[in-house]
PADOLUM-861057 format. One record per atom (N, C-alpha, C): residue in one letter; z, x, y. Coordinates in steps of 0.001 Angstrom, whole numbers, plus 524288, in hexadecimal, padded with zeros to 5 digits. Atoms other than C-alpha are relative to their C-alpha. Layout:
<nodes>
AZXY ...
</nodes>
This chain:
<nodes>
X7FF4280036805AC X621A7AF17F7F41C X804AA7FC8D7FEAC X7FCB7802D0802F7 X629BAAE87F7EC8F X802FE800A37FAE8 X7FCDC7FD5080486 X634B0AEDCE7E384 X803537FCE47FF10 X7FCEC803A18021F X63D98AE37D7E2ED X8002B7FA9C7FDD8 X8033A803FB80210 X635BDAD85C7DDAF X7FE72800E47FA80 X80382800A280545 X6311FAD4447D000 X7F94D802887FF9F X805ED7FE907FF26 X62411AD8967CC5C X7FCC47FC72801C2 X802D9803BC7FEC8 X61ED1ACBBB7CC6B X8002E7FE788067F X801FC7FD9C7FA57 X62119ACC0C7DB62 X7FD8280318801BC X802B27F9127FFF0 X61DFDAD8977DDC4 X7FA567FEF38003F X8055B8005D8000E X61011AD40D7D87E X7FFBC7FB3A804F4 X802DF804E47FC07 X60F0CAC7E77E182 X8008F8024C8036C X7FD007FE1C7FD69 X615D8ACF107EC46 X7F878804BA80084 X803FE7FAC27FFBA X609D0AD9867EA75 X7F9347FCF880129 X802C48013A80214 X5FEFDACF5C7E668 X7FE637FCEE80767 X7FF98800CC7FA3D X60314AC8AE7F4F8 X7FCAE8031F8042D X801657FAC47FBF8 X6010BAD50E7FCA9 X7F9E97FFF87FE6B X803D37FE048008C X5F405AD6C97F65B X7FBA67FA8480189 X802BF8053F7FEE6 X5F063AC72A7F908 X80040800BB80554 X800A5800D57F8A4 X5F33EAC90F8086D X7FC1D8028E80084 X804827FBE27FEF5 X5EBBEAD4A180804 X7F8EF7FD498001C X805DA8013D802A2 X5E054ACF09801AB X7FF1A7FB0480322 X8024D804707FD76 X5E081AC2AC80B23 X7FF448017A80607 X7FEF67FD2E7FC2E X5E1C7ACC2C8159E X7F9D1800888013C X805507FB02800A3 X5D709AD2D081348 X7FB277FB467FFB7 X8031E801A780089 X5CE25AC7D48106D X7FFB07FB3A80537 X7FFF2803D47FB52 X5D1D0ABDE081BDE X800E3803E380508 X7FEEE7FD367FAFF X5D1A2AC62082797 X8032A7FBAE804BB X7FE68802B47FAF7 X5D9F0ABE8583222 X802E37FC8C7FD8D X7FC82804138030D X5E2E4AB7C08282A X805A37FF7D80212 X7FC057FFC17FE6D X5EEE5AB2A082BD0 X805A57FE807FBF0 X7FA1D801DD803E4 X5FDCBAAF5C82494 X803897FCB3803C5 X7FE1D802AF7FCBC X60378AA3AD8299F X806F4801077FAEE X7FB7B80075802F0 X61292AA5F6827D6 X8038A7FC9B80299 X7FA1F8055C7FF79 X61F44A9C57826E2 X8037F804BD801F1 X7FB7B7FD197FF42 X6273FAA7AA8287B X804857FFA27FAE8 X7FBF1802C1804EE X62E47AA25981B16 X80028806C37FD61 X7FF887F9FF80619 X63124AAE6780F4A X7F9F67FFD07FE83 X804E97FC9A80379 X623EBAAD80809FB X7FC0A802C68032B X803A57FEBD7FD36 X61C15AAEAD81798 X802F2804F38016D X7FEAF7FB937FFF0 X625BAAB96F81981 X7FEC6804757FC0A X802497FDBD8040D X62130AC00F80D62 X7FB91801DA80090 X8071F7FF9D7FFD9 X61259ABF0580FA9 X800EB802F480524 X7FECA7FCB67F9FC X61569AC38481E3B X80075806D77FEF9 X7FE5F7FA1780134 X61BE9ACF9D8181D X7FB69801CF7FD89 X804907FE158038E X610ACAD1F180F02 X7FB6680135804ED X80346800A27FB7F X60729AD00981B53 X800B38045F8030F X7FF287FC897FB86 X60D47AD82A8238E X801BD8072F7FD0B X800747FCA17FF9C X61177AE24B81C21 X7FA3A803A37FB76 X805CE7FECA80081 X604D2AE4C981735 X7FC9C7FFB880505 X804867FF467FBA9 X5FD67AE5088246E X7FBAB7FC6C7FF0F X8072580444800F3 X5F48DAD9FD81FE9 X7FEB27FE82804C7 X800E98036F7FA59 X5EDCEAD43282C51 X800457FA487FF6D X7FFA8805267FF2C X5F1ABAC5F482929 X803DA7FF6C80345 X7FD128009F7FA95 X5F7D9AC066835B9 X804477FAF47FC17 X7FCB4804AA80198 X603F5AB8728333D X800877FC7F804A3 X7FD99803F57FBD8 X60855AAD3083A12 X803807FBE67FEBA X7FD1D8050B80102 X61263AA2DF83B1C X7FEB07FA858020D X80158804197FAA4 X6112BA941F83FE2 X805838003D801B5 X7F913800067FD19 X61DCCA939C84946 X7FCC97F9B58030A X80064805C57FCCE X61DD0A844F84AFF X803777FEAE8038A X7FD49800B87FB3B X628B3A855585455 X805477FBFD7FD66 X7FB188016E7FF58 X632AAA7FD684C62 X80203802FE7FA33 X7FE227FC8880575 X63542A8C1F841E2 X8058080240801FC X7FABE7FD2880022 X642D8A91A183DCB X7FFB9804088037D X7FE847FA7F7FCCE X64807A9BAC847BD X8001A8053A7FAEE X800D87FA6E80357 X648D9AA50F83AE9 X7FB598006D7FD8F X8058C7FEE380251 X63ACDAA3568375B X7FE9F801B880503 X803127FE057FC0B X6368DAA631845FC X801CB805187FFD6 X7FE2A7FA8580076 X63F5EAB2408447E X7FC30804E57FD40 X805477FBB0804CD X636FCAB888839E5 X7FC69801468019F X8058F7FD257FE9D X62A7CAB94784240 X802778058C80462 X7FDAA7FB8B7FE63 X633F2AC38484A1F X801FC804547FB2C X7FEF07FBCE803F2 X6389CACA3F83DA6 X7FC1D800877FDDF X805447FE3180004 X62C19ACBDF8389E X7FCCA804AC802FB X8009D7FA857FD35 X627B2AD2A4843B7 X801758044980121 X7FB687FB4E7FE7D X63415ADB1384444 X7FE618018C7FA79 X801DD7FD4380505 X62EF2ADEB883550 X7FAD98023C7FF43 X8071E7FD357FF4A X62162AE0CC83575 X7FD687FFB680374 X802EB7FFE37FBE3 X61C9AAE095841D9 X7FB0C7FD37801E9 X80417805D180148 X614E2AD48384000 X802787FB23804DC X7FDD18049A7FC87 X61508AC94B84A88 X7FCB37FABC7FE7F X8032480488801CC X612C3ABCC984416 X7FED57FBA98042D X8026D803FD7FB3F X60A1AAB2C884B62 X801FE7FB067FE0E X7FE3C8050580033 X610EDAA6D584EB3 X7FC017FA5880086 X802C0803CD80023 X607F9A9A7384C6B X802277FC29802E3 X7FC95803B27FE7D X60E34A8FDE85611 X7FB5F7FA7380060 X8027C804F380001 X608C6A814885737 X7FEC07FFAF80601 X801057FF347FA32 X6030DA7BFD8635B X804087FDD7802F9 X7F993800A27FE6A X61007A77BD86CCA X7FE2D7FA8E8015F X800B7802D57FE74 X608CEA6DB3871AF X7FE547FB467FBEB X7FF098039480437 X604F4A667E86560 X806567FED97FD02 X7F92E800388027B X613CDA687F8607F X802CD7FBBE802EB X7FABB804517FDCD X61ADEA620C86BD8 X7FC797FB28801E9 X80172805398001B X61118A576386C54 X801CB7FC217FBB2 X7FDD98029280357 X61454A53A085E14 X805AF7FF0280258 X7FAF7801527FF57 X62304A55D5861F1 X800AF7FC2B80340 X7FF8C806C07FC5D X622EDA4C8C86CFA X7FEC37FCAC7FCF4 X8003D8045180181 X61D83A42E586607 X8007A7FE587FA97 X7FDA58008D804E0 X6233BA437485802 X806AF801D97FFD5 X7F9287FF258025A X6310AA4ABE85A2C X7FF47805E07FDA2 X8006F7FA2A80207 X6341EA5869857D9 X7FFC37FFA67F94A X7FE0F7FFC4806F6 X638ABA55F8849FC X7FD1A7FBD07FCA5 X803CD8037B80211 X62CA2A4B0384745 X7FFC28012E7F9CA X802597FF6F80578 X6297FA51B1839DF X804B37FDE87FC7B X7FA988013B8021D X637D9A4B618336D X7FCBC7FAE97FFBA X8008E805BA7FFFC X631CAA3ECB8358E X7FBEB7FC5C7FB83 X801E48007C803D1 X626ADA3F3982C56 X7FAE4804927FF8B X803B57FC9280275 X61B62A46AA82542 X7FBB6801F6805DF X80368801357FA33 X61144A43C98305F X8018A8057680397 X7FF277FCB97F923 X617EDA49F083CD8 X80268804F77FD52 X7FF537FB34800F5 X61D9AA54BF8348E X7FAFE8034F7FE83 X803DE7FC677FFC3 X6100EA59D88311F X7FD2C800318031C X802627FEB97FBC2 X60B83A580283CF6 X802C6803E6802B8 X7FCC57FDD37FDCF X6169BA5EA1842A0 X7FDF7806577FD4E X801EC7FB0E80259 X6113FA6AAA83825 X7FC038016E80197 X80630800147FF7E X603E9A691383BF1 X7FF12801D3804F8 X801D37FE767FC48 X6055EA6BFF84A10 X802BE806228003E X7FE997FA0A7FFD1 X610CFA77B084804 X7FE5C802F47FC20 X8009B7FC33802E9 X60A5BA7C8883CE2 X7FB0F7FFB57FDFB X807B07FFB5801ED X5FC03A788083773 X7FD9D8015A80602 X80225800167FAD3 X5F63FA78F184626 X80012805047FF28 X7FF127F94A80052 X5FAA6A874284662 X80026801B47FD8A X801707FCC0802D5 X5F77FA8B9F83C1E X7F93E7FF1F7FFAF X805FA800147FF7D X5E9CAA862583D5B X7FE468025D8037B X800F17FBD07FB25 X5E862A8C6684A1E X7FF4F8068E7FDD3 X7FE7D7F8F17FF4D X5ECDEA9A94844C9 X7FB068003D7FAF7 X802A47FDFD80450 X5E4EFA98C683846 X7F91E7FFD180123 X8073C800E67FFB6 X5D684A950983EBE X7FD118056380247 X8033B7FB6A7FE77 X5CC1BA9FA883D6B X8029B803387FC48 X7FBC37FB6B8043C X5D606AA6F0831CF X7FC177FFCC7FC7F X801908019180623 X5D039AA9C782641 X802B57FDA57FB16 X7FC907FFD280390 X5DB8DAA78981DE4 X806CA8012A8025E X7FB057FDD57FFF3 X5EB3BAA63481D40 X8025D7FDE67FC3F X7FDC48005880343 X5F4F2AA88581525 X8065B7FE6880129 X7F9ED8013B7FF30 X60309AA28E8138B X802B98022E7FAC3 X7FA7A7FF6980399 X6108AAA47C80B3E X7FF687FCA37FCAA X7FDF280513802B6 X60EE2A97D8803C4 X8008F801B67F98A X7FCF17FFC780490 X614A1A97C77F592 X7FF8E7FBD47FC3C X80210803F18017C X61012A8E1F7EB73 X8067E7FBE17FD26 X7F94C801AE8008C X6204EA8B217E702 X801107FE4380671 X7FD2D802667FAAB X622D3A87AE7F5BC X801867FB84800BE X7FF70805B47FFEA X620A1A794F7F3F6 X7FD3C7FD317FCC1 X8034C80585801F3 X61863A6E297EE45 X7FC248011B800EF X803CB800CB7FE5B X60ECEA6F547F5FA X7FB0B8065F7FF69 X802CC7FA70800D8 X60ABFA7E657F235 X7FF04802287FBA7 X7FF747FEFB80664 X60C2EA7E1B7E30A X7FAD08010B7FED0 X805A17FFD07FE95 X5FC73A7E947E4C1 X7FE2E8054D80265 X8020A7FBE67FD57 X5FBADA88FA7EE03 X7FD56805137FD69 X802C47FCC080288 X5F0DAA93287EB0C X800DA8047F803EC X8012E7FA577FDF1 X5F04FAA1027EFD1 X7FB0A801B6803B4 X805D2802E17FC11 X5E3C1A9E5B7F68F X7FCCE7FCF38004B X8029E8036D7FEE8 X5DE7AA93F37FBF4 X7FA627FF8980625 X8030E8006C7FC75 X5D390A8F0380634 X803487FAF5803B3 X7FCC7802047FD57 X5DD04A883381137 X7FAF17FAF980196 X80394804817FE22 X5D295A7A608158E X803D97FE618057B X7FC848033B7FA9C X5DCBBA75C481ECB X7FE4A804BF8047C X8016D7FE557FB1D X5DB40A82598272F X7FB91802ED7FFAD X805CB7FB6E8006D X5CE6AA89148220C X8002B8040B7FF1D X800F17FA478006F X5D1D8A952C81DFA X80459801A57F897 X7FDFD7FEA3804A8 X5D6EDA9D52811B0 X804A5800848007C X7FD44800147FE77 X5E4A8A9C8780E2E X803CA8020B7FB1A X7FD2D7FB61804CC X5ED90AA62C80525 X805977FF3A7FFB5 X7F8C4800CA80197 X5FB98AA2D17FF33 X801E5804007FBB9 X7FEDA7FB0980262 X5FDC0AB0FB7F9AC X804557FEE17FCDD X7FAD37FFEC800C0 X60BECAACBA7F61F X800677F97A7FB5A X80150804B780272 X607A6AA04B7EF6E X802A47FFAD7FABD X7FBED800CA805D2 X60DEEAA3547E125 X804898039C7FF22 X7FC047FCA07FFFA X61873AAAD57E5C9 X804647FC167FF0E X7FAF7802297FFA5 X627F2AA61B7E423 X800E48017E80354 X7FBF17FF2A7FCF6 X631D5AA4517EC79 X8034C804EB7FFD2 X7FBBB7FB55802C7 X638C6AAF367E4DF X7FC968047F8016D X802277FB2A7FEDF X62EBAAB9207E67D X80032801FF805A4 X7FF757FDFF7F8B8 X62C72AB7997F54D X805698020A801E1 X7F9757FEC47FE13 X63C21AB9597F80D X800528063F7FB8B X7FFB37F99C802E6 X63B33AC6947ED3F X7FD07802A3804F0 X802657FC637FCA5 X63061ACBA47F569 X802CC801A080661 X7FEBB800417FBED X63623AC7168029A X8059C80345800AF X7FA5C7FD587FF04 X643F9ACE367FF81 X7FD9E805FB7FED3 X800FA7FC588000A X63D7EAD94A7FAAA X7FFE0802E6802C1 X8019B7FCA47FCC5 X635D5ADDE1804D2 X803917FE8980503 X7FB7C801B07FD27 X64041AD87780E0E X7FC307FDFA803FF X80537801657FB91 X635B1ACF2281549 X804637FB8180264 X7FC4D8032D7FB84 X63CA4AC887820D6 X7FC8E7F9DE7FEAD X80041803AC801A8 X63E25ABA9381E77 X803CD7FA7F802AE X7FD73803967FE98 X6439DAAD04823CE X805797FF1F7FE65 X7FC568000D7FF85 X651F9AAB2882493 X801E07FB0F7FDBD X7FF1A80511802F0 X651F7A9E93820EB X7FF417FE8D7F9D3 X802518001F806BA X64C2FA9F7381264 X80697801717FDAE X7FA2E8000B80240 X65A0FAA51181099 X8053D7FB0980093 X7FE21804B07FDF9 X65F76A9836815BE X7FE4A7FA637FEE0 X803E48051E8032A X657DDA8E4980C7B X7FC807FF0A8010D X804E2803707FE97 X64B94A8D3981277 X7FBC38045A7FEB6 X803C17FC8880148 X64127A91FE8093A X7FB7C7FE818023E X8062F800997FC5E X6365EA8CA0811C8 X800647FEB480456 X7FEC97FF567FADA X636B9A8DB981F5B X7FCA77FE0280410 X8045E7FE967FDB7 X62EDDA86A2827F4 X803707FDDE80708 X7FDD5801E47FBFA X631D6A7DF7835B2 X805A17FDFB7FEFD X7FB4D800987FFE2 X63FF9A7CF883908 X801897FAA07FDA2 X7FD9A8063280196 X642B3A6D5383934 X7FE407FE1C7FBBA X80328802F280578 X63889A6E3182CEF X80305802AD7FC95 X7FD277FDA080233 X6405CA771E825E4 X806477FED27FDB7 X7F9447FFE07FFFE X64F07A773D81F54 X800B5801F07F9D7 X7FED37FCBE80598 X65529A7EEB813E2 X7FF5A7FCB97FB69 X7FF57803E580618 X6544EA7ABC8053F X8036A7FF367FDFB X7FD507FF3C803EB X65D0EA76217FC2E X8005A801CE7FA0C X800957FC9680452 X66004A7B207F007 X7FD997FB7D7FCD7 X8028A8013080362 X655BEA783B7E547 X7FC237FCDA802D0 X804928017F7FEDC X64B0DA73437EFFA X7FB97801F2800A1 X8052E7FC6E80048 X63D46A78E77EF3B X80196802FF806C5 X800237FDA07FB8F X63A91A82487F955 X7FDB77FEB680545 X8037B801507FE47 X63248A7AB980114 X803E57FBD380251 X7FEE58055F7FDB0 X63D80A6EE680382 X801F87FF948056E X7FE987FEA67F9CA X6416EA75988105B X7FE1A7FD8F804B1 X803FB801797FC69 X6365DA71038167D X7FE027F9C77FE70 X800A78051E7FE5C X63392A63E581B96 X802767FC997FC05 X7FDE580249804D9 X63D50A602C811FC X8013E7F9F58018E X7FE6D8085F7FFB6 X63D65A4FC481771 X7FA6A7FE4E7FC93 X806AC8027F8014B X62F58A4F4D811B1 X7FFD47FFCB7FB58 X801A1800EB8075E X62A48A4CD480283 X7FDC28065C8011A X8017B7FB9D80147 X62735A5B767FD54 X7FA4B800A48001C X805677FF127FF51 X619A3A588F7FCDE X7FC19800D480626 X8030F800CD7FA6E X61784A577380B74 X8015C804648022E X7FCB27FA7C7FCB7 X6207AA658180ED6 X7F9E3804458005D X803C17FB5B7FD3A X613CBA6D1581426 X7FEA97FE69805B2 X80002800627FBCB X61080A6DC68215B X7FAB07FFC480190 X804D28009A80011 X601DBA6D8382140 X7FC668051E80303 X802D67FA927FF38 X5FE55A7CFF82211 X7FD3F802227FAD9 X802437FD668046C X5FC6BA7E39813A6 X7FF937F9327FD1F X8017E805DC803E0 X5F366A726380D70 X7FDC88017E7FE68 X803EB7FDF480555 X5EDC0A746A8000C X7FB9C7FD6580134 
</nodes>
């Protein structure tokens, strides 16, 4: 229950719980791909402590913050949940690296989405074939590229149904809910970085930059996705 929240939370906060449920229930074998960020921590909490059977998972591309890998241990020390780690294949990785450079994606558009494509589309295509459906954290305020985002869609890139429960939520609400219920959360968000993804892709914001400039901030705003979520 939620007592220290506005009403108007309160209802989304309720309206949530009753959307997992209901995608629960209708996709048998659905999964929740999480960042580990505040909002996938949110949905996680909702997931778990409701007993829904949607499986979570992370992609761990092998070059995430030491306090985001932390969380798939506190997690489990909270709800007794062991989130499945998604990793890339090792052998496609250090082939690119040999022959581009650990840090290739600095150099231009190209080798950085390739560089996404093998630690993070690959594996997630792998975990998602044969699913009926998954759902993410995404937020239609996050960036540019989500001001669009619908609440349900039909995914073409990987074939299956795909649910953004959290889609017209704020920033402000998720952090009410998340202090509320006291849902364990990344260490870093307190340290400027409202979006969290690969380390060398990552770095705090300054004041008055969208939330989104953290990330792949050498690039034009229109190109900051990584090619897991295409409209």
């Amino acid at each position: 229950m939620l007592t220290s929240v506005n009403t108007a939370t309160s209802g989304q906060w309720a309206v949530l719980q009753e959307n997992l449920a209901g995608i629960a229930g209708k996709h048998p074998g659905v999964v929740f791909a999480s960042s580990l960020g505040v909002e996938d921590m949110l949905m996680a909490h909702a997931i778990f402590d409701a007993g829904l059977p949607i499986e979570v998972f992370t992609l761990d591309t092998g070059r995430l913050h030491p306090e985001t890998l932390a969380l798939v241990d506190h997690i489990h020390d909270r709800y007794g949940v062991t989130v499945n780690m998604v990793q890339p294949d090792p052998v496609a990785v250090k082939r690119h690296v040999d022959e581009h450079g650990a840090f290739a994606f600095y150099e231009s558009i190209e080798l950085r989405k390739a560089c996404c494509g093998l630690r993070k589309v690959e594996p997630l295509r792998r975990i998602l074939q044969g699913r009926p459906a998954w759902v993410t954290g995404q937020r239609r305020e996050q960036s540019l590229t989500r001001t669009e985002l619908t609440e349900t869609e039909f995914d073409a890139v990987f074939g299956l149904h795909k649910y953004n429960p959290l889609a017209n939520w704020t920033l402000e609400q998720v952090w009410e809910v998340v202090h509320a219920l006291d849902i364990p959360y990344n260490p870093l968000h307190d340290q400027g970085y409202p979006s969290i993804g690969c380390e060398p892709c990552t770095r705090a914001i300054r004041a008055g930059e969208d939330i989104r400039s953290g990330r792949w901030w050498w690039e034009q705003k229109l190109s900051r996705e990584c090619g897991l979520h295409v409209s």
